[in-house]
C-alpha positions in Angstrom: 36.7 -173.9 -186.9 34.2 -175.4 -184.2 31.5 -177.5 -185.4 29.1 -174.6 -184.2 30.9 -171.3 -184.6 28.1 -168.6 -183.1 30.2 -166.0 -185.0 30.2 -167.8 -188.1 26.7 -169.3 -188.5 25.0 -166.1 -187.2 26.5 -163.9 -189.6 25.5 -166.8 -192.4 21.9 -166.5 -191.3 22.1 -162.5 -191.4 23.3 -162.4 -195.1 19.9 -165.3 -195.5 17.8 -162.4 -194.7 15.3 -161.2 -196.4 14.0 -164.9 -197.1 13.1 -165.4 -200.8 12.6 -168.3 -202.1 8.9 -169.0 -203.2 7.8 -171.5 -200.5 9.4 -169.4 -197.4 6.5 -167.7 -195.3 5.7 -164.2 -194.8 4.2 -164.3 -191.3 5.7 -167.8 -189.7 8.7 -167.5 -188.2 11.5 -170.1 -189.9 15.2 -169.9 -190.9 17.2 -169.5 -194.4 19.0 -172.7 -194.1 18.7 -175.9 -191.3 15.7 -177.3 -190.0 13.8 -175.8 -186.9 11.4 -178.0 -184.7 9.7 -177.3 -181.1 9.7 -173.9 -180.0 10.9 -173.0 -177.1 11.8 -170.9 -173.5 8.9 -169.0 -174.2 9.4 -166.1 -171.9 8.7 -162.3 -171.4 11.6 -160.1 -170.0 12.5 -156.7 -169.9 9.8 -155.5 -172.1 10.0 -158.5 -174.9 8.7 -161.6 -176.0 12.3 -164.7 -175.7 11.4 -167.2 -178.5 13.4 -170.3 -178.7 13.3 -172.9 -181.3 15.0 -176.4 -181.8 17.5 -175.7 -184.7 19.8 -178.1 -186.8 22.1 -175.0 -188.2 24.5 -177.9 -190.4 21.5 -179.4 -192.6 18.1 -180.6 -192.7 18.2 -184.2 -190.3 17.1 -184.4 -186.8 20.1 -184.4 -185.1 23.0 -181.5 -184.0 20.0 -180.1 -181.5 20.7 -176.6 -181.3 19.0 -173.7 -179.8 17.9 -170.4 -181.8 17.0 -167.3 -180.6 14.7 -164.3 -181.7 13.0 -161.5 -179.3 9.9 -159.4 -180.5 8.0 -156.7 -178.6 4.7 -157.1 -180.5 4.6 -160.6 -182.9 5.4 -158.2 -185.7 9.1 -156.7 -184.9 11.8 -159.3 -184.8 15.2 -159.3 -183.9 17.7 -161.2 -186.2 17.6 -165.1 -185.4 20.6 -166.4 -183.8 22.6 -169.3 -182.4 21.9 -169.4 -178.8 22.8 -172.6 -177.3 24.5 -175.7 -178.9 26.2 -178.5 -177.6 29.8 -178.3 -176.7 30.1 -180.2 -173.2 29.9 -184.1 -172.0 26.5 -183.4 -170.8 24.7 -182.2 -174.1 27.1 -183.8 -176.7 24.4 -185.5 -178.6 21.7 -182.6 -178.4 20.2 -179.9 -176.3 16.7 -180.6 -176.7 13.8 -179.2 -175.5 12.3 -177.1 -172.4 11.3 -173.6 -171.3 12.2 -170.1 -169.9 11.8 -167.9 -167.1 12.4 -164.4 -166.5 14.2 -164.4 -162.6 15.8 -162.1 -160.6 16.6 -159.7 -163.2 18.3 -162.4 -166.0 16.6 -164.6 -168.6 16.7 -168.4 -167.6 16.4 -171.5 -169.5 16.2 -174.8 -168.4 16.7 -177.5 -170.9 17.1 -181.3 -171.5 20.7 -182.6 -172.3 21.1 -185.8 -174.0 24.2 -188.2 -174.5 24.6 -191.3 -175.2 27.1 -193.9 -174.3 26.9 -197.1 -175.5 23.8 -196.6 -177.3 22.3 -195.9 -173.9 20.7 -192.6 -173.8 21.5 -190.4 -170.4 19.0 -187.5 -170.0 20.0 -184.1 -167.6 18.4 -181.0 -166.8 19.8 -178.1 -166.7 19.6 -174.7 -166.6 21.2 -171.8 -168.7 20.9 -167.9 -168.1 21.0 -165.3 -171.9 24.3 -163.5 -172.3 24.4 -159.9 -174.0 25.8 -161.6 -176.9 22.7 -163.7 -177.1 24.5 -166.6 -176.2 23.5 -169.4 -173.2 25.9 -169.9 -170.5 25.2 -173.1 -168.8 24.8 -173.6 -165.5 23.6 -176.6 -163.3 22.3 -179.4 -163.5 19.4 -180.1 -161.1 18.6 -183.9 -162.5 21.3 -185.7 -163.2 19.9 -188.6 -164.6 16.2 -190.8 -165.8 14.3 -191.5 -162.4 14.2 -195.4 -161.2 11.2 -197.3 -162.9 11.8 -194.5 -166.3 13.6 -195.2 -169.0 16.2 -192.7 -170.9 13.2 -190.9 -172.6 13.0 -188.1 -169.9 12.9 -184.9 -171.4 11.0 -181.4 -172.3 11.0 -180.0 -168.7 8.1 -176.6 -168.2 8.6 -174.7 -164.9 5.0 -173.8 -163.3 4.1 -172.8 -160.0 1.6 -173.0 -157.3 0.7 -171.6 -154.1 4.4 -169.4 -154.1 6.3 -172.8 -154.5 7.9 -174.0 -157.9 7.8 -176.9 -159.8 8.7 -178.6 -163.0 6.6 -181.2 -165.1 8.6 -183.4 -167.9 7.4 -185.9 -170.3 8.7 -189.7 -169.8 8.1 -193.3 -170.3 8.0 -196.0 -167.7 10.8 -199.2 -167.9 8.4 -201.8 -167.5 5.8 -201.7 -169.9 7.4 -199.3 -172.0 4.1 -196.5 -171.3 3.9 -192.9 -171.9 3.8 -190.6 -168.2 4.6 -187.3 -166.6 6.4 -186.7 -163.7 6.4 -183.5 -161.2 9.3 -182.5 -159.4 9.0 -179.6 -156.5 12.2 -177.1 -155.6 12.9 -177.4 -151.8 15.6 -175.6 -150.3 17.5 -175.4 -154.0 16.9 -178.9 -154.7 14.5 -180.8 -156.8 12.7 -183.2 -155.4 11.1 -185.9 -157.6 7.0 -185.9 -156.7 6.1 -188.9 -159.1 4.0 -189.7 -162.0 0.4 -187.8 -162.5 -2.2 -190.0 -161.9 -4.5 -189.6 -164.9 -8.2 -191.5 -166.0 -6.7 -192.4 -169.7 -4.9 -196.1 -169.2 -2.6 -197.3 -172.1 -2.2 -193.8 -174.0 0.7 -194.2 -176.1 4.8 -195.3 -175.5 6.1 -191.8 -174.8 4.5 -188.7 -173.8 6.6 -185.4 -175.0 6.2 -181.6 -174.5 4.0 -181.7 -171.4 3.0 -178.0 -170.2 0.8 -177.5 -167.1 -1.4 -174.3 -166.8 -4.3 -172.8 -165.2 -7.0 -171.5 -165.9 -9.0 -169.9 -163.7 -9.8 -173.4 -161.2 -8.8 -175.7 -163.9 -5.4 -177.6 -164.7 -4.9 -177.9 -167.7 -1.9 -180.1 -169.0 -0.9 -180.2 -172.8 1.1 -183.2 -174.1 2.0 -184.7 -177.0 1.7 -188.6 -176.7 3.5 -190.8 -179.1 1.8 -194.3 -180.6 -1.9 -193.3 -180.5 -4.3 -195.3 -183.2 -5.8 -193.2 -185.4 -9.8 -193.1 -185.2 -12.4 -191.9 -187.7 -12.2 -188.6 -186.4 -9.5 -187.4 -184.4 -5.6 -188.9 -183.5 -5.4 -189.0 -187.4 -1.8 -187.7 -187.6 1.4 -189.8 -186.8 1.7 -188.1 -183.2 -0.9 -186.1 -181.5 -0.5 -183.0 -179.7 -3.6 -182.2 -177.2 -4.4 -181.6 -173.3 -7.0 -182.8 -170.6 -8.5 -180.2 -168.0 -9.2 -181.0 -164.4 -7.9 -180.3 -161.2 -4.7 -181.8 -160.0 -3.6 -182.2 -156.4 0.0 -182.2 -156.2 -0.7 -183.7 -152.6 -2.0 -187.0 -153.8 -0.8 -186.6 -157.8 -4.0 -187.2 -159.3 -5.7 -185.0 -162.0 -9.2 -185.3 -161.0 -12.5 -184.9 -162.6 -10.5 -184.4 -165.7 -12.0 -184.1 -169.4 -10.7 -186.8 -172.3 -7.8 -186.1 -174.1 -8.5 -183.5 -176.9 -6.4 -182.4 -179.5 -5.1 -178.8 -179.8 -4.9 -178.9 -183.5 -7.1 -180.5 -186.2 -4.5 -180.1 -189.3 -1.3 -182.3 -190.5 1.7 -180.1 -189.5 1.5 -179.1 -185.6 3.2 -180.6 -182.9 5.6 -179.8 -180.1 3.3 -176.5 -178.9 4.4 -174.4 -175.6 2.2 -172.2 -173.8 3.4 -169.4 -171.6 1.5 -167.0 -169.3 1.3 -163.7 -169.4 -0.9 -160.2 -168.0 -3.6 -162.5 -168.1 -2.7 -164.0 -171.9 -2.2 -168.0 -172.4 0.0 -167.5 -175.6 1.3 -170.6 -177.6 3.6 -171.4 -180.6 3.6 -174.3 -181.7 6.0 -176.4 -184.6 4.2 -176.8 -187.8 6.0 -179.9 -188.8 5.2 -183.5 -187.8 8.2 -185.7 -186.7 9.3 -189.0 -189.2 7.7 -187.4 -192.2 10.2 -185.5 -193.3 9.1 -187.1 -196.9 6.5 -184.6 -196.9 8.7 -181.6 -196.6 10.4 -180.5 -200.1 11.5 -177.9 -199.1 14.6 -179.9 -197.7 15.7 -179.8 -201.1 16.1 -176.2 -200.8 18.0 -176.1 -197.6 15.6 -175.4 -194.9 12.6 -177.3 -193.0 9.4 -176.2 -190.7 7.8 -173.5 -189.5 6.5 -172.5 -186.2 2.9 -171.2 -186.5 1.4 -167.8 -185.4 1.1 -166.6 -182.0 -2.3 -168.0 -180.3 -4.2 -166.9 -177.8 -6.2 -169.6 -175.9 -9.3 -169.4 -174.0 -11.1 -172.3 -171.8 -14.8 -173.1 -171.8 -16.7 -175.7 -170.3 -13.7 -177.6 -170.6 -12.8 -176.8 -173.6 -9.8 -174.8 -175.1 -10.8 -171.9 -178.0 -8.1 -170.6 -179.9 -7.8 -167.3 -181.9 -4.8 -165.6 -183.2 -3.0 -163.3 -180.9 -4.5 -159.7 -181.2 -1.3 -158.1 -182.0 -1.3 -159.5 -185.5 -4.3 -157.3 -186.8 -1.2 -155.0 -187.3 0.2 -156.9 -190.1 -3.1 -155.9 -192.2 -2.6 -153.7 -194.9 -6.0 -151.9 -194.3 -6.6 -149.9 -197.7 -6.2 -153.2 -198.9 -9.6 -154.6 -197.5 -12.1 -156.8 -199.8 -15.6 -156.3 -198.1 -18.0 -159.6 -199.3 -21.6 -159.5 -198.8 -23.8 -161.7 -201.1 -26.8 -163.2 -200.6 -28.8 -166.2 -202.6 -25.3 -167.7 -204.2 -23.8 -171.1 -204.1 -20.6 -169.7 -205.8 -18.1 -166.9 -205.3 -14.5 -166.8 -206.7 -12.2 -164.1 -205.2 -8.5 -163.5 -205.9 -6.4 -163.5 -202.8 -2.8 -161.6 -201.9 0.5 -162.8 -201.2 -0.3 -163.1 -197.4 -4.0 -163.0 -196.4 -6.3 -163.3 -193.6 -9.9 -164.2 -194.5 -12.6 -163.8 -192.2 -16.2 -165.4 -192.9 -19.1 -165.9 -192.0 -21.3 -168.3 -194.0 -25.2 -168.2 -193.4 -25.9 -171.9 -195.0 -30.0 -171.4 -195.6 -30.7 -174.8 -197.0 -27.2 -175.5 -198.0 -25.7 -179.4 -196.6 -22.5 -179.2 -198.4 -20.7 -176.0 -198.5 -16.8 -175.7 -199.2 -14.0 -173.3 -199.3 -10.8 -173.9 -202.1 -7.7 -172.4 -201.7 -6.8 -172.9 -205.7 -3.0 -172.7 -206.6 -3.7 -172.8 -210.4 -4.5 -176.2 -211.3 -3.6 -177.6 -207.4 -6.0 -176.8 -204.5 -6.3 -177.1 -200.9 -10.2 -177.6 -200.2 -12.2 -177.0 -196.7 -15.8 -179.0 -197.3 -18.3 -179.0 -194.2 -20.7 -181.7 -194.5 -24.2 -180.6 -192.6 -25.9 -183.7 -192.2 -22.3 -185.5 -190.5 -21.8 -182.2 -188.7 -17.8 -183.0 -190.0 -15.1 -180.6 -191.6 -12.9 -182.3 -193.9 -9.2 -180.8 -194.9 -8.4 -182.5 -198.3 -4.5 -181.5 -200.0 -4.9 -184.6 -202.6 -5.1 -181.3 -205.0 -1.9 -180.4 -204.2 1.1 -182.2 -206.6 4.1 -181.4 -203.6 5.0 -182.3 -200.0 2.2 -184.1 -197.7 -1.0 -185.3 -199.1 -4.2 -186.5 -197.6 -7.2 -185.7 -195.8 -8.2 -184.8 -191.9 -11.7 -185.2 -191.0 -12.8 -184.1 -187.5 -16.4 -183.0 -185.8 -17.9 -179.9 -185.7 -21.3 -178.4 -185.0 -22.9 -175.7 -186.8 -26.5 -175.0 -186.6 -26.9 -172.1 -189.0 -23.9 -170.0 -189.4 -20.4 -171.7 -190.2 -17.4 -168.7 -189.0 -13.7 -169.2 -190.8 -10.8 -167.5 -190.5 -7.9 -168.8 -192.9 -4.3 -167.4 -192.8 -2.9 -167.9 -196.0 0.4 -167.4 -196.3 3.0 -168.6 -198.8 3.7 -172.7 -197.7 1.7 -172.1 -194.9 -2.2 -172.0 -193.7 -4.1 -171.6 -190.3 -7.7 -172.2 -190.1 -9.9 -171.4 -187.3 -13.4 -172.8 -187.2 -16.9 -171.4 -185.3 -14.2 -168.5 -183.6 -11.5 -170.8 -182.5 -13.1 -173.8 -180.9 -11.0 -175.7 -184.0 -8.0 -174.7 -185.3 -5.8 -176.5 -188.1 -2.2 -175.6 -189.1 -0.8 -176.8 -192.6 1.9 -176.5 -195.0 1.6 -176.7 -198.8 4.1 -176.2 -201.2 2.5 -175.3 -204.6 4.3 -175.9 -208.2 3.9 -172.5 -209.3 4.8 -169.0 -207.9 1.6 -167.7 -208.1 -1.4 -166.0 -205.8 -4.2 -168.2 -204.6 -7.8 -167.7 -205.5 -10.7 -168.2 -203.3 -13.6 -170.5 -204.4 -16.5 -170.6 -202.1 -19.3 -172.7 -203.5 -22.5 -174.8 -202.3 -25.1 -177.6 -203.2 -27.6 -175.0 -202.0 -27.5 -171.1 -202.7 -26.2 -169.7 -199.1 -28.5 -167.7 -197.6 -25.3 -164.6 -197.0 -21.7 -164.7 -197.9 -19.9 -161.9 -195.5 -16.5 -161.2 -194.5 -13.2 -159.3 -195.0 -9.8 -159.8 -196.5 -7.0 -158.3 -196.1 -3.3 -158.4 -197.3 -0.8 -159.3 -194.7 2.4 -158.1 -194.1 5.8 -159.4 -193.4 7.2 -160.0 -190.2 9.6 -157.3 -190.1 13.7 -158.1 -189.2 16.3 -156.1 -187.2 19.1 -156.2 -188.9 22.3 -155.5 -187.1 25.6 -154.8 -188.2 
């Protein structure tokens, strides 16, 4: 048998459905055995939603790159995951790592980085793919053979974009010399690519490699998203291992400068998110992102099960005054069981306790009176997972020292409330996305609690809060297509 038998592993991933073990999510998409990493070839064609993820189908390392495949018409609805592309050729033979989609001339079209090696020297090519009925890729050309002069073998992650009726393609890289983290833009003329340069950017040194880059607009703004590698952690931001985040300006692809751009901001205040894409569509900026965090597999234990990772939600973003907001795509109030609902209103209390569901969305808004301290627990039995917003600092700390398995430690970022702090927590069961003051913070999470049992909410204060209201509802399962 093949090392990657589509046959074979797809109907081994069909007989892993429904997923069961304890720690496997509800609402994330992930798979029964292997582990998954950055999504991918985010597209829409012919009436659906292509999602494409990294996927090691033989065990839980990084390495035997695969892609997977699902399709959804509304974020709820899935079609079975599959084995979509894999390597098999002399181009791809170490990995077919990461890039995007488009929907062309009737077909479904991928173009993704291959990588060899020979020699211990890494050779990078792009290349494009087009979806088979089967749900296979067939591969097709490669329109870069080969790392640029002046760029090392890390040249990868390429995101198709276009301007003014002409396409282009931006792709993460590091320069030779100094060993820096860039992006370079490459412009299609006359069915050829032709190499544009590096984007000129205000931000100097900013780490040794810069992955995942997508380029967007938004309204007059350019917004790029990238996820630089060897960024120093500060006191309160670039606290995780790699970052993932974005700058907004206005780029000229005449003289390849991003002007009058923003400072680097992060995407995602939490430990597990990374590897995001963003795709366009009837007006929508929709991302998925990876909740995982590369070298820190450590913090995982669910390898010892079999499986790894999670990609998050569906998010729409939104920019203001530079800024990107994030809220979770619209289609997911569907997954609400609404005769389920918990209407909270209280007023005068600095403590509430409030059993939660299996899956739950909670949505609150906290009037703080004369209240400087106020937290929300997440309590797993004896373990907890506890949001605490200090007043005075104007700071939101995410603490998981309560936790006994997987990832520890604490995130601390800014955030301003004057007198009304807004949450909305998705509580699944490994996995949690918070989103602060309606989305101008988000943080995306994994715990993996000792016992199988529901969460409770704990809402408590140094000062009664002056009103405690809200909803929360059970969530629903992503639902499968099984096929025969």
């Amino acid at each position: 048998m093949e090392k990657f038998d589509k046959k074979t592993i797809d109907a081994k991933l069909a007989k892993g459905f429904p997923l069961e073990h304890r720690w496997h999510n509800r609402f994330h998409l992930e798979m029964p055995f292997g582990l998954i990493n950055d999504p991918n070839g985010f597209a829409y064609h012919q009436g659906a939603y292509h999602i494409f993820y990294q996927w090691n189908p033989l065990g839980c390392e990084h390495k035997n790159k695969c892609w997977a495949h699902v399709k959804t018409r509304d974020f709820i609805h899935y079609t079975l995951p599959e084995l979509s592309l894999w390597p098999d050729d002399v181009h791809d033979k170490d990995g077919c790592y990461s890039g995007c989609g488009t929907s062309e001339n009737g077909e479904l079209r991928v173009l993704y980085t291959c990588n060899r090696k020979e020699d211990g020297v890494r050779i990078p090519a792009q290349r494009f793919g087009t979806l088979q009925a089967d749900g296979s890729v067939r591969k097709e050309e490669i329109i870069i053979p080969d790392h640029p002069e002046k760029i090392t073998g890390h040249f990868r992650d390429p995101f198709l974009f276009t301007r003014h009726g002409r396409r282009y393609l931006i792709i993460g890289a590091q320069r030779e010399e100094e060993e820096k983290g860039t992006a370079l833009i490459y412009e299609e003329v006359a069915g050829k690519w032709k190499n544009l340069g590096e984007i000129h950017t205000r931000l100097g040194d900013f780490g040794y490699m810069w992955e995942c880059p997508n380029l967007l607009q938004f309204g007059s703004y350019d917004v790029m998203i990238f996820c630089p590698q060897g960024l120093p952690a500060r006191a309160y931001d670039r606290q995780n291992i790699y970052q993932a985040g974005y700058i907004a300006g206005h780029l000229s692809l005449d003289s390849m400068d991003m002007m009058q751009h923003t400072k680097f901001q992060e995407l995602d205040r939490g430990f597990d998110f990374y590897a995001p894409q963003v795709f366009e569509h009837e007006g929508r900026h929709l991302l998925l992102g990876w909740m995982g965090m590369p070298d820190k597999d450590a913090d995982y234990p669910s390898k010892e099960h079999g499986w790894m990772y999670s990609l998050t939600m569906p998010r729409e973003l939104r920019l203001r005054q530079g800024h990107i907001y994030s809220r979770p795509a619209r289609e997911l109030r569907d997954l609400r069981v609404k005769e389920s609902v918990i209407e909270l209103e209280h007023s005068m209390v600095s403590s509430l306790c409030q059993p939660l569901f299996a899956g739950s969305e909670i949505l609150l808004t906290l009037e703080l009176g004369e209240a400087k301290i106020v937290s929300c627990v997440l309590h797993y039995g004896l373990e907890k997972l506890v949001f605490s917003y200090d007043r005075e600092q104007q700071t939101m700390t995410i603490d998981r020292d309560g936790m006994k398995n997987g990832g520890r430690g604490k995130r601390i970022f800014k955030l301003f409330v004057d007198q009304k702090l807004s949450l909305q927590l998705f509580v699944d069961k490994a996995a949690v996305e918070a989103f602060f003051q309606h989305g101008e913070e988000v943080a995306s999470l994994l715990v993996f609690p000792e016992k199988n049992i529901q969460p409770e909410l704990e809402i408590h204060s140094d000062c009664p809060l002056e009103n405690i209201v809200g909803n929360i509802w059970e969530l629903d399962s992503y639902k499968f297509e099984f096929r025969a």
